[in-house]
N, C-alpha and C positions, 0 to 999 in steps of 0.2 A: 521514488525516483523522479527525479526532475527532467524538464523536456530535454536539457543542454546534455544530460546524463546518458538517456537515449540516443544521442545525437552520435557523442564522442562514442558510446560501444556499437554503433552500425558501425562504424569507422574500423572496428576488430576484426570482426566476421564474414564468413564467408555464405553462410546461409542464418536464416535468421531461423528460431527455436521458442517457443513456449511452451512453459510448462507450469499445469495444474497444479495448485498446494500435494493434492494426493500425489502427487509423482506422474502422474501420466501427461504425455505432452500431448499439444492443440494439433490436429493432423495439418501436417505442413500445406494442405491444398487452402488453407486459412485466405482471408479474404480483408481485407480494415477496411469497414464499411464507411468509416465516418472517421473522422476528429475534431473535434470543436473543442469551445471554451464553456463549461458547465460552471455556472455562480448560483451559490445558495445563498439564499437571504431568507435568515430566519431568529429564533426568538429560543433560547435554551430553557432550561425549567428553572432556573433561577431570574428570568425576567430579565438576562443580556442581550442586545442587538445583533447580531453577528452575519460576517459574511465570509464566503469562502468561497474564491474561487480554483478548479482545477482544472486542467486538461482532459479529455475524455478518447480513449481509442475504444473503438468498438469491434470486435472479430467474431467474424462470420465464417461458417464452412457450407460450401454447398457440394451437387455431385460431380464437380469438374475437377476430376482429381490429377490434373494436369497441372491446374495455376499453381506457382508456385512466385510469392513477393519477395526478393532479391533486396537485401540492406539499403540497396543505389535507391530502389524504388519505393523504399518506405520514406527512406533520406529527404524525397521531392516531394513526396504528399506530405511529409511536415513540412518543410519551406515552405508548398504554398499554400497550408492551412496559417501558418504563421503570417506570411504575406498578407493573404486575403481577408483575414479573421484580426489580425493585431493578435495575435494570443503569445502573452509573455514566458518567460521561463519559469512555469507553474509544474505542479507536482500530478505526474500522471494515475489516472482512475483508468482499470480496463473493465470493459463490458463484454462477457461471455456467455452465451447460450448455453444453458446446461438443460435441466429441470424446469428452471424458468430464468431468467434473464439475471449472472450472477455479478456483482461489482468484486474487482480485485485492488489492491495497489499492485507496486511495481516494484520487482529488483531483476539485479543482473549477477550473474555468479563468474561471469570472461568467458561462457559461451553460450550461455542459456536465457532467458528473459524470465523469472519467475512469477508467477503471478501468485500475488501475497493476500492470506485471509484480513479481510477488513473488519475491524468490533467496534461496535457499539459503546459507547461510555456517557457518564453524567459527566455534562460541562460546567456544575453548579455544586460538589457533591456537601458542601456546606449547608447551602440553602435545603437539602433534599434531605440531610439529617445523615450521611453516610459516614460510616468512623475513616478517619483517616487510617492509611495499614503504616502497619506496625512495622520497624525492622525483625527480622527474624535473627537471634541468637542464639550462638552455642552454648550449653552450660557450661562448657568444657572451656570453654574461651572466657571466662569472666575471670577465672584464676582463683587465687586465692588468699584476699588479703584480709584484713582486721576489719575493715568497709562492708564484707560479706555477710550477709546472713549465714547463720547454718541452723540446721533442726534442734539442736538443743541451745544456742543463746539466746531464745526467748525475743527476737528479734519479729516472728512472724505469726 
């Protein structure tokens, strides 16, 4: 999800909603510690230069089980991290306290904020020797023409 993305669905809602890949939601007394602009500059295993920048919301809970952040009020700390930060319409990273400090992406379902599991991948998978995948097919769908193998023409 992109910041502009965020933007238009505060504009929906009436209280704002997170919720956990496992289904459980973030207790609304949530807290965004922070938003900034996070830029990685780094080097894949194939020996590319690469950079990437994204967005970063950070959420916190503490025992003030009163606060509660209102869409208007999430609305302003983006403007003026936007303001102050220059941060363009980049693709938001959430940062959650679990176990230990967990990175999520981001979607939105028209009233919930999902916070999305983020994987790991080879950027190189050429270089690293990895097969490229296969499409998966049905036998049932190749049909059956003169083109075909079968078990007795001696084809296989």
């Amino acid at each position: 999800m992109k910041l502009s993305e965020i933007k238009e669905s505060l504009l929906t809602i009436d209280k704002i909603d997170f919720q956990l890949p496992n289904g459980a939601s973030i207790p609304s007394h949530f807290h965004i510690t922070e938003i900034g602009k996070f830029s990685k500059h780094f080097i894949d295993c194939g020996g590319k230069v690469r950079k990437e920048d994204t967005v970063n919301f950070q959420l916190w809970e503490a025992d003030d089980y009163q606060h509660r952040l209102s869409p208007k009020d999430l609305l302003e700390i983006i403007t003026l991290a936007e303001n102050k930060l220059g941060i363009e319409n980049l693709n938001i990273e959430v940062e959650y306290q679990g176990d230990t400090i967990g990175k999520y992406g981001l979607s939105f379902n028209g009233q919930q904020f999902l916070l999305t599991n983020k994987l790991t991948d080879c950027l190189d998978p050429k270089k690293c020797g990895l097969p490229v995948s296969k499409p998966k097919i049905r036998i049932s769908q190749l049909g059956n023409s003169q083109n075909n193998c079968t078990p007795d023409s001696g084809c296989c």
